[in-house]
C-alpha positions as CSV (number, residue, x, y, z in Angstrom):
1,X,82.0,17.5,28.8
2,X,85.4,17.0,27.2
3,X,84.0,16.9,23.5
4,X,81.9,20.2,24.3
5,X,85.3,21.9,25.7
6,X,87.3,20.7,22.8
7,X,84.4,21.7,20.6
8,X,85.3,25.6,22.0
9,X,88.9,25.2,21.9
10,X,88.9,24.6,18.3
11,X,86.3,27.7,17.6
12,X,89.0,29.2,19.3
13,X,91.7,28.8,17.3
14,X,89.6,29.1,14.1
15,X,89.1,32.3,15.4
16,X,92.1,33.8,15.9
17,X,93.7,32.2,12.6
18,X,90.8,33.9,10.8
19,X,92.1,37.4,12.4
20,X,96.0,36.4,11.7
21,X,94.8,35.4,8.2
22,X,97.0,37.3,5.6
23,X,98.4,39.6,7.7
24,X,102.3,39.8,8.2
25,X,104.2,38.1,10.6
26,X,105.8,41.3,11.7
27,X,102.4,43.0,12.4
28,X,100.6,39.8,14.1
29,X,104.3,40.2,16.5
30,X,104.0,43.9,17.5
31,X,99.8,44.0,18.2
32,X,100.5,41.0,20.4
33,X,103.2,42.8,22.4
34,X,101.4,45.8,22.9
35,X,98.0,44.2,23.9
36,X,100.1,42.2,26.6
37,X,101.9,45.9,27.3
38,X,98.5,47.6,28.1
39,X,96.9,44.5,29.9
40,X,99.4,44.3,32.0
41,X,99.7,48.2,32.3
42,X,95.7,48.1,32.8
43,X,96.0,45.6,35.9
44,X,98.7,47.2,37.6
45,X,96.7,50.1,37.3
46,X,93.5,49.3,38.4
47,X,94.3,46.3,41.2
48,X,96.5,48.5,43.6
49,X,96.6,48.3,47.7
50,X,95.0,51.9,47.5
51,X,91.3,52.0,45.6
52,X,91.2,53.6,42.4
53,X,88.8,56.4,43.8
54,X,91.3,57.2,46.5
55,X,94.2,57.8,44.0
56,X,92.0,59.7,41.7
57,X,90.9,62.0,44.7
58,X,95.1,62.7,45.5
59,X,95.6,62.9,41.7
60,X,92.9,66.5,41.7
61,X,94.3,67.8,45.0
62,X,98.2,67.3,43.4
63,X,97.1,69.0,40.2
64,X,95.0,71.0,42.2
65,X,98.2,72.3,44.4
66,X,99.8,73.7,41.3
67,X,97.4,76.2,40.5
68,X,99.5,79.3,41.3
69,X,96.9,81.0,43.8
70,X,96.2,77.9,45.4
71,X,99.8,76.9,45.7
72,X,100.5,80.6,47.3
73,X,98.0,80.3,50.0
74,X,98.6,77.1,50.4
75,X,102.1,78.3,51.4
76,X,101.2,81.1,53.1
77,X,98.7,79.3,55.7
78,X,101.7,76.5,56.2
79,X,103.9,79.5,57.0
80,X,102.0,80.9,59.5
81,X,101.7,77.6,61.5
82,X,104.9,76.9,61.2
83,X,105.4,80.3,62.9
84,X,103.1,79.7,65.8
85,X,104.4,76.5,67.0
86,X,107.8,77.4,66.8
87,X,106.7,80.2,68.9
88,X,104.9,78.6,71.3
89,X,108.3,75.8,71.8
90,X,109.6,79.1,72.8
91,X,107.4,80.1,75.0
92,X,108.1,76.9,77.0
93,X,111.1,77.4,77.3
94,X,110.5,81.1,78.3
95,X,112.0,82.5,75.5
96,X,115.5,81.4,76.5
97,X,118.3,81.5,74.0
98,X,120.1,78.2,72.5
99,X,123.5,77.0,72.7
100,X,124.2,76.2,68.9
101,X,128.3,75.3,68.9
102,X,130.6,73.4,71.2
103,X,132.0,76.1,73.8
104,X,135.3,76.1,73.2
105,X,136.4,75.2,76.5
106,X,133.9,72.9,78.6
107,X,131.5,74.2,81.0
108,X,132.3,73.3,84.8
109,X,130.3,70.5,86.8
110,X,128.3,73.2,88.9
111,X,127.6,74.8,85.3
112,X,126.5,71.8,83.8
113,X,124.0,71.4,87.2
114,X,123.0,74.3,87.2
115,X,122.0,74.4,83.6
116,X,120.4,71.0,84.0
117,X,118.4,72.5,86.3
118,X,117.0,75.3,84.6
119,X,116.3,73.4,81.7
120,X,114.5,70.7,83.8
121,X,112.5,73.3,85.0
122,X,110.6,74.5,82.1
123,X,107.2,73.5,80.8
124,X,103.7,74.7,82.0
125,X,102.6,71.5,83.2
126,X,102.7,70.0,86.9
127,X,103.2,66.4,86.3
128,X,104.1,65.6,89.3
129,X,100.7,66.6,90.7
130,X,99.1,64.2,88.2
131,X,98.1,66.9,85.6
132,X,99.2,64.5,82.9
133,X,97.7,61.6,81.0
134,X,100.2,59.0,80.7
135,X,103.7,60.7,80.0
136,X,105.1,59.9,83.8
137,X,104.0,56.8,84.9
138,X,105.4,56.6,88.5
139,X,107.5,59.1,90.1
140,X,108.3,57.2,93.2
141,X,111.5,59.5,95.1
142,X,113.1,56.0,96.1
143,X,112.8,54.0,92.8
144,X,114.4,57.0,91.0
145,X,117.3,57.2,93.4
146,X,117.7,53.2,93.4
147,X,117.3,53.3,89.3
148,X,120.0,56.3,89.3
149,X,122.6,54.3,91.2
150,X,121.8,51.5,88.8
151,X,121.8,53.5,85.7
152,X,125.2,54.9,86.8
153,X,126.9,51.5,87.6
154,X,126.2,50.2,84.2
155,X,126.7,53.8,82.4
156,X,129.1,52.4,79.7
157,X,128.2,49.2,79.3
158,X,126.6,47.5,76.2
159,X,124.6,44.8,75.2
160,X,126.4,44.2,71.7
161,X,129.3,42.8,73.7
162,X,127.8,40.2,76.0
163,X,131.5,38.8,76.3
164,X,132.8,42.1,77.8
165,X,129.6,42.7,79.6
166,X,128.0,39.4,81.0
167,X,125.9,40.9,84.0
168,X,124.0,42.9,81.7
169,X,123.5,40.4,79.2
170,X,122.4,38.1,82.2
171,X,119.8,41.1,83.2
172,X,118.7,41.7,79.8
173,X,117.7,37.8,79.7
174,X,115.6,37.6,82.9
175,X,113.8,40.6,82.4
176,X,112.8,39.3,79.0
177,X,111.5,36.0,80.4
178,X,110.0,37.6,83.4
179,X,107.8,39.1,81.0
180,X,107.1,35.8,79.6
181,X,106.2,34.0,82.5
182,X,103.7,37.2,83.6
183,X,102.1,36.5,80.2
184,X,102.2,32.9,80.7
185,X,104.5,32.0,78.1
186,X,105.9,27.9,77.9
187,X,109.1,26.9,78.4
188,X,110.0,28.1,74.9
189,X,108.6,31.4,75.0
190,X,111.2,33.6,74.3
191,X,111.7,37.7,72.9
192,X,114.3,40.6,73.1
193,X,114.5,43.9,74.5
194,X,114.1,46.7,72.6
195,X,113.9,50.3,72.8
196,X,110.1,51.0,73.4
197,X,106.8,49.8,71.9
198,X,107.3,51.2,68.5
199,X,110.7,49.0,67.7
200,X,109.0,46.0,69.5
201,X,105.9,46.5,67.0
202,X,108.4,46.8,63.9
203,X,110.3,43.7,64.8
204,X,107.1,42.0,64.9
205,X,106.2,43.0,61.5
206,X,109.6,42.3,60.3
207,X,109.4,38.8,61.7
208,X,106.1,38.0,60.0
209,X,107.5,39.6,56.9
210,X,110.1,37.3,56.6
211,X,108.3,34.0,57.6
212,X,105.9,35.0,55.1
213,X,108.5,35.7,51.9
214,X,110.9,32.7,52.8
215,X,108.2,30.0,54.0
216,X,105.1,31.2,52.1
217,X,106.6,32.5,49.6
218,X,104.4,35.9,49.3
219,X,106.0,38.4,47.2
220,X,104.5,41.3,49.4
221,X,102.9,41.0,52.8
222,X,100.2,42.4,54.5
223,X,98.9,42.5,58.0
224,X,95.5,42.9,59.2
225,X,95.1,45.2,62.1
226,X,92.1,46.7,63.9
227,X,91.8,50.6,62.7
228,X,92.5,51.4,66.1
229,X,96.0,49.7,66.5
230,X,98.7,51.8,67.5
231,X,100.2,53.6,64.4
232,X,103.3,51.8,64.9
233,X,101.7,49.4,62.6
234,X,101.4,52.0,60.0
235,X,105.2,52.6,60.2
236,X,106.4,49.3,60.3
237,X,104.2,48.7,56.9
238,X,105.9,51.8,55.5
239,X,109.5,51.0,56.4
240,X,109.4,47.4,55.7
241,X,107.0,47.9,52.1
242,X,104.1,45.9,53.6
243,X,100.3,46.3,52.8
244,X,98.0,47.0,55.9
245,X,94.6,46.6,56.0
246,X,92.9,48.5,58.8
247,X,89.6,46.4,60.2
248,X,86.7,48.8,61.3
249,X,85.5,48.3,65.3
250,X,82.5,48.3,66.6
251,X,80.8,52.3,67.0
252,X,79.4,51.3,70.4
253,X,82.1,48.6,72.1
254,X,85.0,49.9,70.4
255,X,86.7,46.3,70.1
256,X,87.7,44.7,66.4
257,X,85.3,44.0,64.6
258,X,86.1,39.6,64.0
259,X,83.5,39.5,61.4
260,X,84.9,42.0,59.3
261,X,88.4,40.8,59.9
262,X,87.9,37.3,59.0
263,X,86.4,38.8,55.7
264,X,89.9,41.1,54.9
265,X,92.1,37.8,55.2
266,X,93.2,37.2,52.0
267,X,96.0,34.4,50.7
268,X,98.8,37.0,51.3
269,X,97.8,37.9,55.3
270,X,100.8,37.1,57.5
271,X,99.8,38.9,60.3
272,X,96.6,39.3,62.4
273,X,96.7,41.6,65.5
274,X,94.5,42.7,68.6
275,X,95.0,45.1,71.1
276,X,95.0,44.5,75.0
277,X,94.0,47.3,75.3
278,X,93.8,49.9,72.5
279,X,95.4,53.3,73.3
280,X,92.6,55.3,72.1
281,X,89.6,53.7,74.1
282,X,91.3,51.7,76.7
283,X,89.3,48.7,75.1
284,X,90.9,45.3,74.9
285,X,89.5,43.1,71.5
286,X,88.7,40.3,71.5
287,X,92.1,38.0,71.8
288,X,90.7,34.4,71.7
289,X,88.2,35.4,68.6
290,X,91.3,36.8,66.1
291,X,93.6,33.7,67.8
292,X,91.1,31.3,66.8
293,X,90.9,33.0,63.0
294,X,95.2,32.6,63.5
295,X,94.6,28.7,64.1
296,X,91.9,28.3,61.4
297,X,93.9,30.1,58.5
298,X,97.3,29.2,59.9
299,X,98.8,33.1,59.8
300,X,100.6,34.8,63.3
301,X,98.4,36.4,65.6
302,X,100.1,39.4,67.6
303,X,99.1,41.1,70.5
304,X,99.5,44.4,71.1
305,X,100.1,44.7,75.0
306,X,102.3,47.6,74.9
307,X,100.4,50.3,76.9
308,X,98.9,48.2,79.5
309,X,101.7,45.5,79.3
310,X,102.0,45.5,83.3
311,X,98.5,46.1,84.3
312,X,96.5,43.2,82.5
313,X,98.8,40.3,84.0
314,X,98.2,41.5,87.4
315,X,94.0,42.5,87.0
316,X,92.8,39.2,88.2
317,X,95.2,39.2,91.3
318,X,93.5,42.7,91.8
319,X,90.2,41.6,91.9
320,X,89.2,42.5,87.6
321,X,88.4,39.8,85.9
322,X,89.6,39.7,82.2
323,X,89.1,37.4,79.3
324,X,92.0,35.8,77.9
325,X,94.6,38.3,76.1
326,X,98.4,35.7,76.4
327,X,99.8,33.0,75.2
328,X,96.7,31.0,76.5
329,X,94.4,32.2,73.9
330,X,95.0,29.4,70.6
331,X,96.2,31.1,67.8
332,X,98.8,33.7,69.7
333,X,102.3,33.9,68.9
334,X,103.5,37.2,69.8
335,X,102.6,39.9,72.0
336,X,105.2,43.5,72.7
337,X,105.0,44.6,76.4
338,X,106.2,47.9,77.3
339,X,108.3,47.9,80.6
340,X,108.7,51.9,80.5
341,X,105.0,52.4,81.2
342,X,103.5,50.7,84.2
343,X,106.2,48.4,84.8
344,X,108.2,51.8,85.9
345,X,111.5,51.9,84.1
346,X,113.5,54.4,82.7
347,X,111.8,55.7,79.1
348,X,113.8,53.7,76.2
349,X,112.9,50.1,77.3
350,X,110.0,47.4,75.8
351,X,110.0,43.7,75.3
352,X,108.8,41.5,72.2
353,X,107.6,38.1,72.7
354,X,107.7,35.1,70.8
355,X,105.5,31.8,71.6
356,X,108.6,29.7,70.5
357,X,112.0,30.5,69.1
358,X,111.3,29.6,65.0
359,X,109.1,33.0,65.2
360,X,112.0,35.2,66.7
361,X,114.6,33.7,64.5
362,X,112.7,35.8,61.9
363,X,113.1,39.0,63.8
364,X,117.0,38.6,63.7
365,X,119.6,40.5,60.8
366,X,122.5,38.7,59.7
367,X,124.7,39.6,57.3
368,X,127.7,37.3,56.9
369,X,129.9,38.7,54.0
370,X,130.7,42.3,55.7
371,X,134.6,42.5,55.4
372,X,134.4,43.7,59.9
373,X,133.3,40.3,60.3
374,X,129.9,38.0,60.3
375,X,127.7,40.7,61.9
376,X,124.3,39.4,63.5
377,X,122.0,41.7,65.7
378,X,118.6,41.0,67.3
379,X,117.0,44.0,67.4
380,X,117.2,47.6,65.2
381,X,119.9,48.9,67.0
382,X,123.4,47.7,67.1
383,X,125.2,49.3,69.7
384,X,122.4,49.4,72.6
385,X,122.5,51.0,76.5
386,X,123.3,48.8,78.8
387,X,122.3,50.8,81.8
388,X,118.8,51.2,80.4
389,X,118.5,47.6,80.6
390,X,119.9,47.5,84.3
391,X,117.3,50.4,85.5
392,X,114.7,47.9,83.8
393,X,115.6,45.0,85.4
394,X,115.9,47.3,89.0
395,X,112.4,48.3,88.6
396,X,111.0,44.9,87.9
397,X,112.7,43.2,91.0
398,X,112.5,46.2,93.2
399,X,108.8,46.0,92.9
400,X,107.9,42.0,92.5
401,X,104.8,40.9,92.0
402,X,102.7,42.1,95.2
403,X,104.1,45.7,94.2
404,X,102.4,45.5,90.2
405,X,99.3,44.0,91.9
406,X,99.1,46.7,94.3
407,X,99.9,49.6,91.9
408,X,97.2,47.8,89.3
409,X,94.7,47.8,92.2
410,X,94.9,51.4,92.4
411,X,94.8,52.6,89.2
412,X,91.7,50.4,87.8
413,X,89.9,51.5,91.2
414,X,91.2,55.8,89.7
415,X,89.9,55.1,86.7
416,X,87.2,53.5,87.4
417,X,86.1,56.6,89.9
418,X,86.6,58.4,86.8
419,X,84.9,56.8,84.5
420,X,81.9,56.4,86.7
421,X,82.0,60.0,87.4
422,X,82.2,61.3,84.1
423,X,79.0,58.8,82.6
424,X,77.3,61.1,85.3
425,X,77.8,64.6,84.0
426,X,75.3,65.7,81.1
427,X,77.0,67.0,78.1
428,X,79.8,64.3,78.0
429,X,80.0,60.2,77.5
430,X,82.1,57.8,77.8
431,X,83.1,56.1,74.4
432,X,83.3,51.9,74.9
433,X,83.8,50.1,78.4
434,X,86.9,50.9,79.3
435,X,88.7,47.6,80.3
436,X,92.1,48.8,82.3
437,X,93.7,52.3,82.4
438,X,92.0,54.4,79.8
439,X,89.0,56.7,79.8
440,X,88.1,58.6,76.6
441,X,85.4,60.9,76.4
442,X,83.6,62.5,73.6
443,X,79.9,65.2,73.5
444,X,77.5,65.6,71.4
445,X,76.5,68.7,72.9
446,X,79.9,70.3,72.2
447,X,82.9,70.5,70.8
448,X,85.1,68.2,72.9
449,X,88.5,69.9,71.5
450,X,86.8,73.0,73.1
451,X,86.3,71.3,76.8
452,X,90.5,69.9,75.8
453,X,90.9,73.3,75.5
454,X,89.3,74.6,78.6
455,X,91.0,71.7,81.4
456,X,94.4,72.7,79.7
457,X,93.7,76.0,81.0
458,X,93.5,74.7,84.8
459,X,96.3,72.9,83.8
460,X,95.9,69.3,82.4
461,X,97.1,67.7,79.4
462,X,95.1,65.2,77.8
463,X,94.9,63.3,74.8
464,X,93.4,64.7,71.8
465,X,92.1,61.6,69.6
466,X,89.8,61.5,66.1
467,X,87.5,59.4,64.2
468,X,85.6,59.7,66.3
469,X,86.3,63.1,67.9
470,X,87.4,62.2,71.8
471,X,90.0,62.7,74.3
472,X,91.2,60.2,76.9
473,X,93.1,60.2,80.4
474,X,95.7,57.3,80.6
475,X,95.3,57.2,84.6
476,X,98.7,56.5,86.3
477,X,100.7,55.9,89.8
478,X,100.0,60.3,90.2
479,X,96.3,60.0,89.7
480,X,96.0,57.5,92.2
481,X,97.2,60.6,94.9
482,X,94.4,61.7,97.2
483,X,92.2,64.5,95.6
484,X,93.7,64.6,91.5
485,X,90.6,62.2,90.7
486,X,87.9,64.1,92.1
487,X,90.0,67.5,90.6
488,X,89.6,66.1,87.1
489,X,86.2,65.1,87.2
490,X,85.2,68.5,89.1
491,X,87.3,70.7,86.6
492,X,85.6,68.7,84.0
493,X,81.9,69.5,85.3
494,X,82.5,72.8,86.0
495,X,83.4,73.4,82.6
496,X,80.6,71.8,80.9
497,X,78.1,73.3,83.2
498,X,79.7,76.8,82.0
499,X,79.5,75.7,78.3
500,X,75.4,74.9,78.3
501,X,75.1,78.1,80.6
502,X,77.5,80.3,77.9
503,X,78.3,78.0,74.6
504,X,81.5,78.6,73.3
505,X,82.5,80.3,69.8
506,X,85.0,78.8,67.7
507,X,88.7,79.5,69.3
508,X,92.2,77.8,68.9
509,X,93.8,75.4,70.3
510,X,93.2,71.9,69.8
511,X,90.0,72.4,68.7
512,X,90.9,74.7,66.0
513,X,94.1,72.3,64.8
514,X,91.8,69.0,65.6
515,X,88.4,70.6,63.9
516,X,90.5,71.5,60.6
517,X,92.9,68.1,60.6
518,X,89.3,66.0,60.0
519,X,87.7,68.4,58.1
520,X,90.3,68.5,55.1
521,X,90.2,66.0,52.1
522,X,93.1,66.2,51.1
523,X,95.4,64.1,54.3
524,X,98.3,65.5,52.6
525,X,98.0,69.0,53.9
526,X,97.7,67.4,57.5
527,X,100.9,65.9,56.7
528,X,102.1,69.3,56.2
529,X,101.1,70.4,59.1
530,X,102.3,67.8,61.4
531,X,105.9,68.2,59.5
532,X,105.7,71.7,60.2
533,X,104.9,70.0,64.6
534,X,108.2,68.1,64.0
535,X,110.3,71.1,62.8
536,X,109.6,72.9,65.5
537,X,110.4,70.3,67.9
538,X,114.1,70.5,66.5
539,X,114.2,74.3,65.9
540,X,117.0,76.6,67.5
541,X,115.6,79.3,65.8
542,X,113.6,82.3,67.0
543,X,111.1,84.9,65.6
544,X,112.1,88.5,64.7
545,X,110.1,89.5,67.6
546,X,111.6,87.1,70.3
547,X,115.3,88.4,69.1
548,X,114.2,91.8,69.3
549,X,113.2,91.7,72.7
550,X,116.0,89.1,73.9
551,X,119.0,90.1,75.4
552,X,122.2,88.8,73.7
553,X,124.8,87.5,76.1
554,X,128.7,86.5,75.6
555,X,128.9,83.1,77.2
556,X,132.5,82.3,76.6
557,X,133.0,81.4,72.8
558,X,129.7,79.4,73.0
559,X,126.9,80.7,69.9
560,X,123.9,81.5,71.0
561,X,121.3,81.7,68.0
562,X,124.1,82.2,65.6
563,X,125.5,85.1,67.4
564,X,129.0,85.5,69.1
């Protein structure tokens, strides 16, 4: 075997001195270079995260863009979106003008109330009567006094300065291993607050970033997620120049499908995730499955418990039997909880776990040259609010385990009433087995945008959700009420039965925005449109017609939409 290889090696060289034979040293020098130059050139080119078919697509759409006539209409659709829902964020409001300068004397406390109040007041939507999916998870009169008080004893404290402000450091340090011990963490198990599920997600990612650079030695990361992960994953990737790799689920369960995940591992993984559950579906993958591909290939496994964070730890007290989704399952070393959903605290507050500290260590930013001193922080933030922390830590204490069991008892029995109900009405289906909170719901028989469209009209707001096309109901505390159960599902029928009797025509909406978003090739024109969502959510500004038909009022030396 060694002769026959030395035999090649030698045919080798013969080879190439044949080609360098006679020629100058000069010229043998610069074809060398450049073949190495456009090898390289070639592989960067062709071995990229995104397929070469995918860039080639966004190359004709870019070049396509610049075609004058396309580029005008292009800009001119844009324009008129960007109209509409700037219009229609004044319309919630009623039209009202904005306050765009300091006044230059301040406004009096009954003022200031008074304002509050108004502004409070605004919106089309009764959440309080349940109308809502997700957005207000408990609206309890006595929690919100007891979490105002709270909130207004520890209104100027802050984390950062655990010397100045013990007690709250104290709080912040039992709420995060309450939170361990509900997810049956050892006596390592350990995390941080943070300030909701996104930032928990992040940290997570930042973590396994940095494990896998310093200890691996992987010049850039990627993490394997379910496709129906929260898009915080997407983010993180983004802002911390990480390579995702989105796992397809199964079209009829809706979990992860482990098969396919197992086959997207690669030698620069340093993350596998599950959800428990998913926020479109309300389906819970399966944990122990992508922990056990953790243990065999020695990579992180995270869960994702951030939506039903303070549901699933209670289900089994509550009579619902789960499979295991904590630090039980082999293989799991991190899971982000959300304490602002259905553990009941003020919006602004989530927890990320660890297994053991080595993980969280990860998490942490140091930087020890700054001239103001060695600065360390464990989360994104620096400065943090301590009163959000004290509200949290109110809730958590004020209800105690019997209250989460409780409140988890009625909301599985909601949604299961709802999910039950809904399987019965023909022209709709439920997508997946819903295992907690969720219940998404999709037609073959019609556009579901259109029935979104329809229960908005009696006054719901629901989820819109694609690939596939569904919306959901996250069911909370308010739909547990007597009577908002059975109005959904009736509202629901009703409107379905009215669509086979009269079938709608195409109309706006959601089912115009949602219809057009999937049906566009090029994603960069959604991207467009959602920039032109999240101008309009910061906009001050009003249409021609709404200043035309506005009146103009001196309040003080305040500006009101640029006028005095």
């Amino acid at each position: 075997m060694m002769e026959v290889a030395h035999h090649y090696v030698v045919v080798g060289q013969d080879y190439i001195n044949g080609l360098c034979e006679g020629k100058p040293a000069w010229e043998i020098v610069v074809k060398t270079a450049t073949a190495t130059i456009v090898i390289y050139y070639l592989k960067d080119f062709l071995w990229q995260d995104v397929s070469l078919f995918e860039r080639g697509k966004r190359t004709f759409f870019r070049l396509a863009r610049k075609i004058p006539a396309v580029r005008d209409k292009i800009k001119e659709e844009i324009s008129k979106i960007e109209l509409d829902m700037t219009k229609e964020m004044n319309e919630n409001i009623n039209n009202g003008d904005y306050i765009i300068s300091l006044p230059q004397t301040g406004m009096s406390n009954e003022q200031i109330l008074a304002e509050t109040a108004k502004y409070t007041a605004y919106g089309k939507y009764n959440w309080k009567m349940g109308s809502s999916s997700g957005t207000v998870y408990n609206c309890n009169s006595a929690l919100t006094d007891l979490m105002t008080k709270v909130y207004g004893m520890s209104a100027w404290t802050n984390p950062l300065h655990p010397d100045v402000f013990p007690g709250v450091r104290k709080m912040e340090a039992e709420v995060i291993k309450m939170v361990c011990t509900m997810f049956n963490g050892g006596p390592e198990a350990c995390g941080t607050m943070t300030s909701g599920g996104t930032e928990s997600i992040i940290l997570a990612c930042k973590a396994y970033r940095d494990w896998a650079i310093n200890v691996r030695g992987i010049k850039r990361p990627e993490m394997v997620v379910p496709s129906t992960v929260h898009a915080a994953f997407d983010k993180g990737a983004a802002l911390l120049n990480m390579n995702i790799k989105h796992v397809p689920v199964d079209p009829v369960t809706m979990k992860v499908d482990v098969a396919a995940m197992k086959r997207m591992i690669s030698r620069r993984t340093c993350m596998i995730v599950g959800s428990a559950p998913q926020f479109p579906h309300g389906v819970i993958d399966d944990i122990e499955a992508i922990g056990a591909l953790g243990e065999k290939y020695g990579i992180p496994v995270h869960v994702d418990a951030c939506l039903g964070g303070f549901l699933i730890p209670f289900m089994e007290d509550a009579g619902y039997k789960l499979p295991l989704f904590d630090f039980r399952a082999a293989g799991v070393t991190s899971i982000s909880c959300d304490t602002h959903k259905y553990g009941y605290a003020p919006k602004g507050s989530s927890v990320i776990m660890y297994k053991e500290p080595s993980w969280r260590r990860h998490q942490f930013f140091v930087t020890p040259n700054w001239p103001g001193g060695i600065y360390a922080t464990a989360t994104i933030a620096g400065s943090r609010s301590g009163a959000i922390v004290a509200a949290c830590w109110a809730s958590m204490v004020y209800h105690g385990r019997h209250g989460y069991v409780t409140y988890t008892k009625k909301i599985l029995q909601t949604a299961k009433k709802i999910e039950e109900s809904c399987n019965k009405i023909q022209g709709i289906f439920v997508l997946g087995k819903p295992d907690v909170s969720v219940v998404a719901l999709g037609s073959e028989d019609f556009n579901i945008y259109q029935i979104a469209d329809e229960m908005t009209q009696r006054g719901w707001n629901l989820n819109a959700l694609q690939f596939p096309s569904c919306i959901h109901i996250a069911v909370t505390t308010l739909h547990t009420e007597e009577g908002v159960a059975e109005r959904f599902c009736n509202d629901l029928q009703e409107i379905v039965a009215k669509f086979f009797k009269d079938p709608p025509k195409d109309g706006g909406g959601s089912a115009a925005i949602y219809g057009m978003a999937q049906s566009i090739p090029d994603r960069s024109l959604v991207n467009e449109i959602a920039w032109c969502y999240l101008d309009s959510v910061y906009s001050t500004e009003k249409s021609q017609e709404e200043e035309e038909s506005s009146e103009h009022k001196l309040n003080g030396d305040v500006k009101i939409n640029g006028k005095p």
